[in-house]
C-alpha positions in Angstrom: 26.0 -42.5 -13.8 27.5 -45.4 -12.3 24.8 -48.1 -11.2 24.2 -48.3 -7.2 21.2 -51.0 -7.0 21.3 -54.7 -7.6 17.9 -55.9 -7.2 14.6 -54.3 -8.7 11.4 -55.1 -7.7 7.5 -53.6 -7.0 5.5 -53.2 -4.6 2.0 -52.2 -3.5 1.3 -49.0 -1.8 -2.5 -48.8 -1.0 -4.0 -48.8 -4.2 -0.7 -48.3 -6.1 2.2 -49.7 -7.2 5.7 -48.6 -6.7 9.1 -49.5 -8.2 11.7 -50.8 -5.4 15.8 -50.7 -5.6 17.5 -52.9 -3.3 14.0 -52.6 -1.5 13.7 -48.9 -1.2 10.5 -46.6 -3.0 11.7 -44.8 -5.9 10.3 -41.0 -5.5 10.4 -38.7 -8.5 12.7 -36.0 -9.4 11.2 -33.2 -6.7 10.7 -36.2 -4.3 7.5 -37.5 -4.1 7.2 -41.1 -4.0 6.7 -42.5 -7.7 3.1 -44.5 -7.2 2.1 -45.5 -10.4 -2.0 -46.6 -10.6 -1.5 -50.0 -12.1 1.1 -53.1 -11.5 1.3 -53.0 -15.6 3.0 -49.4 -15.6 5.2 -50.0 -12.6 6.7 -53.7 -14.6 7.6 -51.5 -17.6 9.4 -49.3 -15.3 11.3 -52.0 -13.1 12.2 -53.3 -16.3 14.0 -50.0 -17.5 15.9 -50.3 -14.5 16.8 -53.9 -14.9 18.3 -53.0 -18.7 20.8 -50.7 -17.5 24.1 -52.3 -17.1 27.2 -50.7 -15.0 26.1 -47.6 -15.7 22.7 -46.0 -16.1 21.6 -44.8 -18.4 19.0 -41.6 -17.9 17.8 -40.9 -21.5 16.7 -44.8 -21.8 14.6 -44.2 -18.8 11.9 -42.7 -21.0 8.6 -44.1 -18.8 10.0 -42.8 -15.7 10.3 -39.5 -17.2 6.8 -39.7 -18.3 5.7 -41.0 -14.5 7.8 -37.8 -13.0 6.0 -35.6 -15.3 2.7 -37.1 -14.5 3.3 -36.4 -10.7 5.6 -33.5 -10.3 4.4 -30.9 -12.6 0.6 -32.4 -14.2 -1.0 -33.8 -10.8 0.2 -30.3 -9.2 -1.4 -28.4 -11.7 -4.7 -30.1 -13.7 -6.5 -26.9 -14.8 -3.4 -25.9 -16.5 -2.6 -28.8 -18.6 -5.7 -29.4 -19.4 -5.7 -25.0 -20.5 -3.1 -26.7 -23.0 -4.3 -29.5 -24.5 -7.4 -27.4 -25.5 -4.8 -25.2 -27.1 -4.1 -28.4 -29.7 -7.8 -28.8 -29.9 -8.1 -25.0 -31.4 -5.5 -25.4 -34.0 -5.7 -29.2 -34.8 -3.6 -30.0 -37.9 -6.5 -32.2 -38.9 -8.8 -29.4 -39.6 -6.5 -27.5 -41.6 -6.9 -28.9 -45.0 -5.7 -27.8 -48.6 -7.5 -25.7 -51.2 -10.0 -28.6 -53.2 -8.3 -28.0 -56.3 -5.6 -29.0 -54.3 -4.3 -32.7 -55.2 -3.4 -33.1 -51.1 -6.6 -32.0 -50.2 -8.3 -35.3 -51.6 -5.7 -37.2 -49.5 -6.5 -35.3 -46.6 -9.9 -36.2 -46.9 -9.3 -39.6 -47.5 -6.9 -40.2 -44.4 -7.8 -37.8 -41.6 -11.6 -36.9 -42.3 -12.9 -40.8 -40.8 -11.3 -40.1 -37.7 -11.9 -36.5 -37.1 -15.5 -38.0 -37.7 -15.1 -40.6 -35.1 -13.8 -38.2 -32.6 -16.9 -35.4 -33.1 -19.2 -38.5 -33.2 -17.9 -40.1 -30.3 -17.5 -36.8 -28.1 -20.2 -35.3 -29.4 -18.1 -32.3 -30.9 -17.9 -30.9 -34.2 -15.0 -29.0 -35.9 -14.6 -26.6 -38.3 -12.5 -27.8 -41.2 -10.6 -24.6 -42.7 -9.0 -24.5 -46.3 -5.3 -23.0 -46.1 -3.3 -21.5 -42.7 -5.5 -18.8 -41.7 -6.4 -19.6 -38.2 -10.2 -19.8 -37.6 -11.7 -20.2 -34.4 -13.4 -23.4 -33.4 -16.9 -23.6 -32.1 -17.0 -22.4 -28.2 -19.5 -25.6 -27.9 -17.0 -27.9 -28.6 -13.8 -26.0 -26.8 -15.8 -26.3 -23.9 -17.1 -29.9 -24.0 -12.8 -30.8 -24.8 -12.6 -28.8 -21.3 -15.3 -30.5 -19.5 -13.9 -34.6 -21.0 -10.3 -33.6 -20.5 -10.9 -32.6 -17.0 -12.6 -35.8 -16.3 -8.8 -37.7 -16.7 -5.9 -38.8 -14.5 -2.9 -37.3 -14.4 -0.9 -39.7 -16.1 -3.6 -40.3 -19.0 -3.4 -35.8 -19.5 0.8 -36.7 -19.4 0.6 -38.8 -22.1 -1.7 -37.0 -24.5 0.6 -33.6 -23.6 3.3 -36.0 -25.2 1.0 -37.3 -27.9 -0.4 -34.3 -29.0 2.3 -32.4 -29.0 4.1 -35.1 -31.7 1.5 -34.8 -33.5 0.3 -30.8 -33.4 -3.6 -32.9 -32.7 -5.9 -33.2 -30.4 -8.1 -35.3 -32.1 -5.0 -37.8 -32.6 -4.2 -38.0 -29.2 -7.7 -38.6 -27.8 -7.4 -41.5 -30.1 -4.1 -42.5 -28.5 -6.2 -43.0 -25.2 -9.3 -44.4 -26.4 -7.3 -47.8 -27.7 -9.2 -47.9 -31.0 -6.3 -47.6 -33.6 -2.7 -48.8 -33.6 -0.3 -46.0 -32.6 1.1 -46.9 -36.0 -1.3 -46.0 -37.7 -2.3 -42.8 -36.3 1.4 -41.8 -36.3 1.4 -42.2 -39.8 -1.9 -39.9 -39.9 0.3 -37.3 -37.9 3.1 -37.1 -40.6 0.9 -36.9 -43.6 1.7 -34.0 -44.5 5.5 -34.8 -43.9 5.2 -37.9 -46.4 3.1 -35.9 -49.2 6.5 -33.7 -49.4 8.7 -36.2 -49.4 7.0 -38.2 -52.0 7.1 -35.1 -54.1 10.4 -33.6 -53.5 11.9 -36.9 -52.2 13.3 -38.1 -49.2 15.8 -36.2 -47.0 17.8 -38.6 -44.6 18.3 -35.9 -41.6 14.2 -35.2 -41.7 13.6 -38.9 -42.1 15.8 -39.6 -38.7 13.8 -36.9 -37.1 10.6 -38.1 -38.3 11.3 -41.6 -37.0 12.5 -40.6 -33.6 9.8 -38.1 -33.2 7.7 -41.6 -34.7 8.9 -43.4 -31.7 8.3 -40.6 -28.5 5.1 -41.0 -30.4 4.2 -44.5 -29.7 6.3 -44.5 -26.4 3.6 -41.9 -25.3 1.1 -44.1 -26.4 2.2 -47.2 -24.4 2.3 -45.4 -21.4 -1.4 -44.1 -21.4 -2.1 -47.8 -22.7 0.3 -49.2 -19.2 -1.2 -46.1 -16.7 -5.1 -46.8 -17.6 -7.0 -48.5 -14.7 
């Protein structure tokens, strides 16, 4: 698409912030004016705009995707998204650990079992860890309580964990993306575990490496934009 703006700038609107072409609003994809809660998130999307050159380029516009998402489907429909982040929270990879005997079961331990222990401590939840694939039902308590502190969140914060936690098939992990208390390094690398065990056993295989890394880096773009949207 060929680029039809020169200048970009923001603006506030009430108690948001909105991106400006050659001085006009940008609105989303169905139409509604893109207000964005805090002058942090809408820089980060003028400067996507700024980057493109003579022609624009959509797939590089990966924040304003997010914002869209956050107002045109999310905002419009709360109970629902929150309906499936529980979803992750049921079937949390973290939970699901090898058989002891099992030399990736002491890893597992090692890696995921401090956070999922910072998330029940800090929630006040507690999880069932299951040995193998067999789905097991969480505790009702704590499916409930995820309902109850999910519901409590902005529309762009639920966005970003739908992104985060689908990446990384947890709940747990993307409650951590929004509570700022570990790099989104770190817990990314927490999200492949598995992925690297294999590949350290069987070695590496370029076409799954790719994918890991750009699944790696929708990841941590998810995670900058709950970081940019929180008030």
């Amino acid at each position: 698409m060929k680029k039809f703006y020169k200048d970009v700038g923001i603006t506030p609107v009430d108690n948001s912030w909105q991106v400006t072409l050659d001085g006009r609003g940008i609105k989303t994809i169905k139409g509604t004016p893109q207000l964005v809660p805090t002058e942090a998130l809408a820089l980060a999307l003028a400067a996507e705009w700024e980057s493109q050159g003579d022609k624009v380029d959509p797939a590089s516009l990966i924040l304003r995707d997010m914002t869209d998402f956050a107002l045109d489907l999310v905002a419009n429909d709360m109970a629902g998204t929150v309906a499936k982040l529980v979803e992750y929270g049921e079937t949390d990879t973290l939970c699901y650990r090898a058989d002891p005997e099992d030399a990736f079961f002491k890893r597992q331990q090692e890696e995921w079992e401090p956070l999922l222990q910072s998330v029940e401590e800090r929630h006040g939840l507690r999880f069932h860890r299951i040995s193998g694939v067999m789905h097991k039902s969480q505790p009702e308590d704590t499916m409930s309580k995820l309902r109850d502190l999910l519901g409590e969140l902005d529309p762009f914060t639920l966005a970003g964990l739908q992104n985060t936690a689908s990446l990384s098939a947890s709940l747990c992990i993307a409650l951590e993306t929004a509570s700022g208390g570990c790099e989104p390094g770190a817990l990314w690398k927490l999200a492949s575990l598995e992925e690297e065990w294999q590949a350290e056993l069987w070695g590496r295989d370029e076409q799954a490496e790719e994918r890991r890394a750009q699944r790696g880096k929708a990841f941590k773009k998810a995670c900058e934009f709950i970081g940019l949207a929180r008030v």
